[in-house]
Residue frames relative to the residue before (quaternion, step in Angstrom):
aa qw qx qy qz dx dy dz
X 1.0000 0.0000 0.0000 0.0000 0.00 0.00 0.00
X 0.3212 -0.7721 0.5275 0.1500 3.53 -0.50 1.21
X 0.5803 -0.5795 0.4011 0.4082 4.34 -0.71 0.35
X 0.7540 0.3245 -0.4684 0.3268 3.38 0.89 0.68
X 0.2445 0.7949 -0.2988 0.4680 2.91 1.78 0.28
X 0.6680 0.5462 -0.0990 0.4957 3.34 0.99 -1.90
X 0.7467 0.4104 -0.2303 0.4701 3.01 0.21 -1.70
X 0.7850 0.3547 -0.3327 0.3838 4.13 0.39 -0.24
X 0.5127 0.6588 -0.4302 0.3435 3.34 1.66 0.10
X 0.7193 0.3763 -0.1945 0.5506 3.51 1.80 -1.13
X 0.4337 0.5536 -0.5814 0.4091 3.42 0.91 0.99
X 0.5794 -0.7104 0.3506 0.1914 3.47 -1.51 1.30
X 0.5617 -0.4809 0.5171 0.4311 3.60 -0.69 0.07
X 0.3653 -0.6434 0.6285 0.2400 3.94 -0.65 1.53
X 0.3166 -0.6845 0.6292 0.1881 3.41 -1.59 1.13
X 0.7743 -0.3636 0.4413 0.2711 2.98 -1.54 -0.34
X 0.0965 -0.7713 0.5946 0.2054 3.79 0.05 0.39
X 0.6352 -0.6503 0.3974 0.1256 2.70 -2.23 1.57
X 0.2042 0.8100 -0.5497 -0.0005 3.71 -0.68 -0.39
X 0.5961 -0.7032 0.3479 0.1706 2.59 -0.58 2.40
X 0.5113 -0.6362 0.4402 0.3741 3.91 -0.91 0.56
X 0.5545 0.6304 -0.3941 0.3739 3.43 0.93 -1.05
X 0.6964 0.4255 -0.3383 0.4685 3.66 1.10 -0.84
X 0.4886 0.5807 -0.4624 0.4585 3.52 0.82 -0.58
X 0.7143 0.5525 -0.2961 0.3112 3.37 0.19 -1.47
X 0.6129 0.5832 -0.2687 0.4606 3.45 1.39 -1.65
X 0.7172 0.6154 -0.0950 0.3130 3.35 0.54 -1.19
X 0.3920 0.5992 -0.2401 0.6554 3.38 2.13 -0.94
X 0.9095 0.2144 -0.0564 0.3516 3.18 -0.19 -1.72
X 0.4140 0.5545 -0.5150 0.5059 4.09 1.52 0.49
X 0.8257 0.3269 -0.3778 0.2620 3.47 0.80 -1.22
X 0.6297 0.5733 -0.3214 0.4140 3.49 1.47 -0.34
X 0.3220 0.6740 -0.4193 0.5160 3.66 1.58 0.90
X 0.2717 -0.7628 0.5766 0.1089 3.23 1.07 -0.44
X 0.5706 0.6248 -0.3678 0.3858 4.02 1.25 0.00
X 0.3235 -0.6667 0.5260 0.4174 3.99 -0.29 0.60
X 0.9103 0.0311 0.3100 0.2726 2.49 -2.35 0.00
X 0.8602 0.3208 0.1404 0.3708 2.63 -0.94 -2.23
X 0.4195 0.7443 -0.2736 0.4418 3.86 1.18 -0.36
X 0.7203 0.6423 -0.0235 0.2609 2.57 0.45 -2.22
X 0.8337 0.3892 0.0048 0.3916 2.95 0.51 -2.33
X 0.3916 0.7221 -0.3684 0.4353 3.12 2.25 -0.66
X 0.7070 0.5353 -0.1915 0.4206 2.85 0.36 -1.74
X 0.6008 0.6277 -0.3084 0.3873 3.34 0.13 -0.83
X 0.8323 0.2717 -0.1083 0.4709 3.00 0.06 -2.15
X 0.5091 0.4362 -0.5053 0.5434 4.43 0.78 0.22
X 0.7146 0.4088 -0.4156 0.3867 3.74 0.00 -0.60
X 0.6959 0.6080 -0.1145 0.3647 3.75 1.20 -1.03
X 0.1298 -0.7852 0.5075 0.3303 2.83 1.42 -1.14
X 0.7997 0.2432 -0.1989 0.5116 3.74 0.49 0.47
X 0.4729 -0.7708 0.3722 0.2090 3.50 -0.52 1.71
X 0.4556 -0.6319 0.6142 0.1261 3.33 -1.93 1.16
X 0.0781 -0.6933 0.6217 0.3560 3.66 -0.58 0.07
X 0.6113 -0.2588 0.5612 0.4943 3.76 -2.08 0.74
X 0.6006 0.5763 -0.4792 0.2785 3.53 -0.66 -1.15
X 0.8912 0.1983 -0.1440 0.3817 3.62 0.27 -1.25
X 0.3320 0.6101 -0.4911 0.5257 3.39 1.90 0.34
X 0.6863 0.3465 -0.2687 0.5803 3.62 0.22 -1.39
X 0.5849 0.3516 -0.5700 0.4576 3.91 -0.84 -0.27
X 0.5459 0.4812 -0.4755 0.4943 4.25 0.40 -0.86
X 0.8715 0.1359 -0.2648 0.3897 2.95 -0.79 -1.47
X 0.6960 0.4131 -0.4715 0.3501 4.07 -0.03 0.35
X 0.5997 -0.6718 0.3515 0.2560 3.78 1.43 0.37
X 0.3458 0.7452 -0.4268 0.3781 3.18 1.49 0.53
X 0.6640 0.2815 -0.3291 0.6096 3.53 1.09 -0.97
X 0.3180 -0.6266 0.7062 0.0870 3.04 -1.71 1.08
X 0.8682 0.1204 -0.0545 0.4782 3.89 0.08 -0.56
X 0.1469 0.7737 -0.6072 -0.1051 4.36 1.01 0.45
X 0.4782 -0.6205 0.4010 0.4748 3.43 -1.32 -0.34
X 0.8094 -0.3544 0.1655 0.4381 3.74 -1.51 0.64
X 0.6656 0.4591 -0.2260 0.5433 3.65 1.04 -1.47
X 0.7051 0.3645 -0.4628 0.3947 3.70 0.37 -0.02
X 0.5004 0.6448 -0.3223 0.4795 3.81 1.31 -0.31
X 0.7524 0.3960 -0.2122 0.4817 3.52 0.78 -1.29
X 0.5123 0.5371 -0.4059 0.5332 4.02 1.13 -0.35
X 0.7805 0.2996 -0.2861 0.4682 3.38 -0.12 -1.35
X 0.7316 0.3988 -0.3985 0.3834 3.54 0.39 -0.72
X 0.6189 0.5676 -0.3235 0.4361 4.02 1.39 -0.01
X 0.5977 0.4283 -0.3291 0.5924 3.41 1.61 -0.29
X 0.6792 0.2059 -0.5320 0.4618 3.94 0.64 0.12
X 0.6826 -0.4199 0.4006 0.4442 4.17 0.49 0.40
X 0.6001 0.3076 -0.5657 0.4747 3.67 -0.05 0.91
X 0.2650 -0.6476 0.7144 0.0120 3.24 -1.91 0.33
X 0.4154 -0.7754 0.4541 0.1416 3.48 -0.74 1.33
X 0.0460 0.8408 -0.5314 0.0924 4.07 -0.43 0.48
X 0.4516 -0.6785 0.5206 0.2544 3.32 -1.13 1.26
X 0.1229 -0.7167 0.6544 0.2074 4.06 -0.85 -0.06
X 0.3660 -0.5408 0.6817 0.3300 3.59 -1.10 0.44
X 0.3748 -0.6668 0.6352 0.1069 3.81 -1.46 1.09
């Protein structure tokens, strides 16, 4: 057994990558907006005052991002009409 041989025998089985539910959820409810891409980020970036790229609308709704931050969830998810809220349990 030569040392690359070795070296790929103690390499782990690749897992599954996470992705936070909140994005799932976003993603459900970008594609049932019926709003493009490119829509979106408009929106966004006039209400914000600082531009969105399509790029990270689409990467949401196809599950590419796995972890976005909170303020990028609450824009996109405020330009298809929903609004994020804490509940007391």
């Amino acid at each position: 057994m030569n040392a690359i041989q070795s070296k790929n025998r103690r390499r782990p089985a690749p897992q599954t990558a996470y992705i936070d539910p909140a994005v799932e959820t976003l993603a459900s409810l970008v594609q049932r907006s019926g709003l493009s891409d490119s829509a979106i980020a408009a929106k966004v970036g006039a209400a914000r005052g600082h531009p969105m790229t399509p790029s990270t609308v689409a990467n949401l709704r196809e599950l590419t991002t796995r972890l976005p931050q909170n303020y990028t969830l609450s824009w996109i998810g405020w330009a298809v009409g929903y609004t994020r809220e804490w509940r007391k349990l």
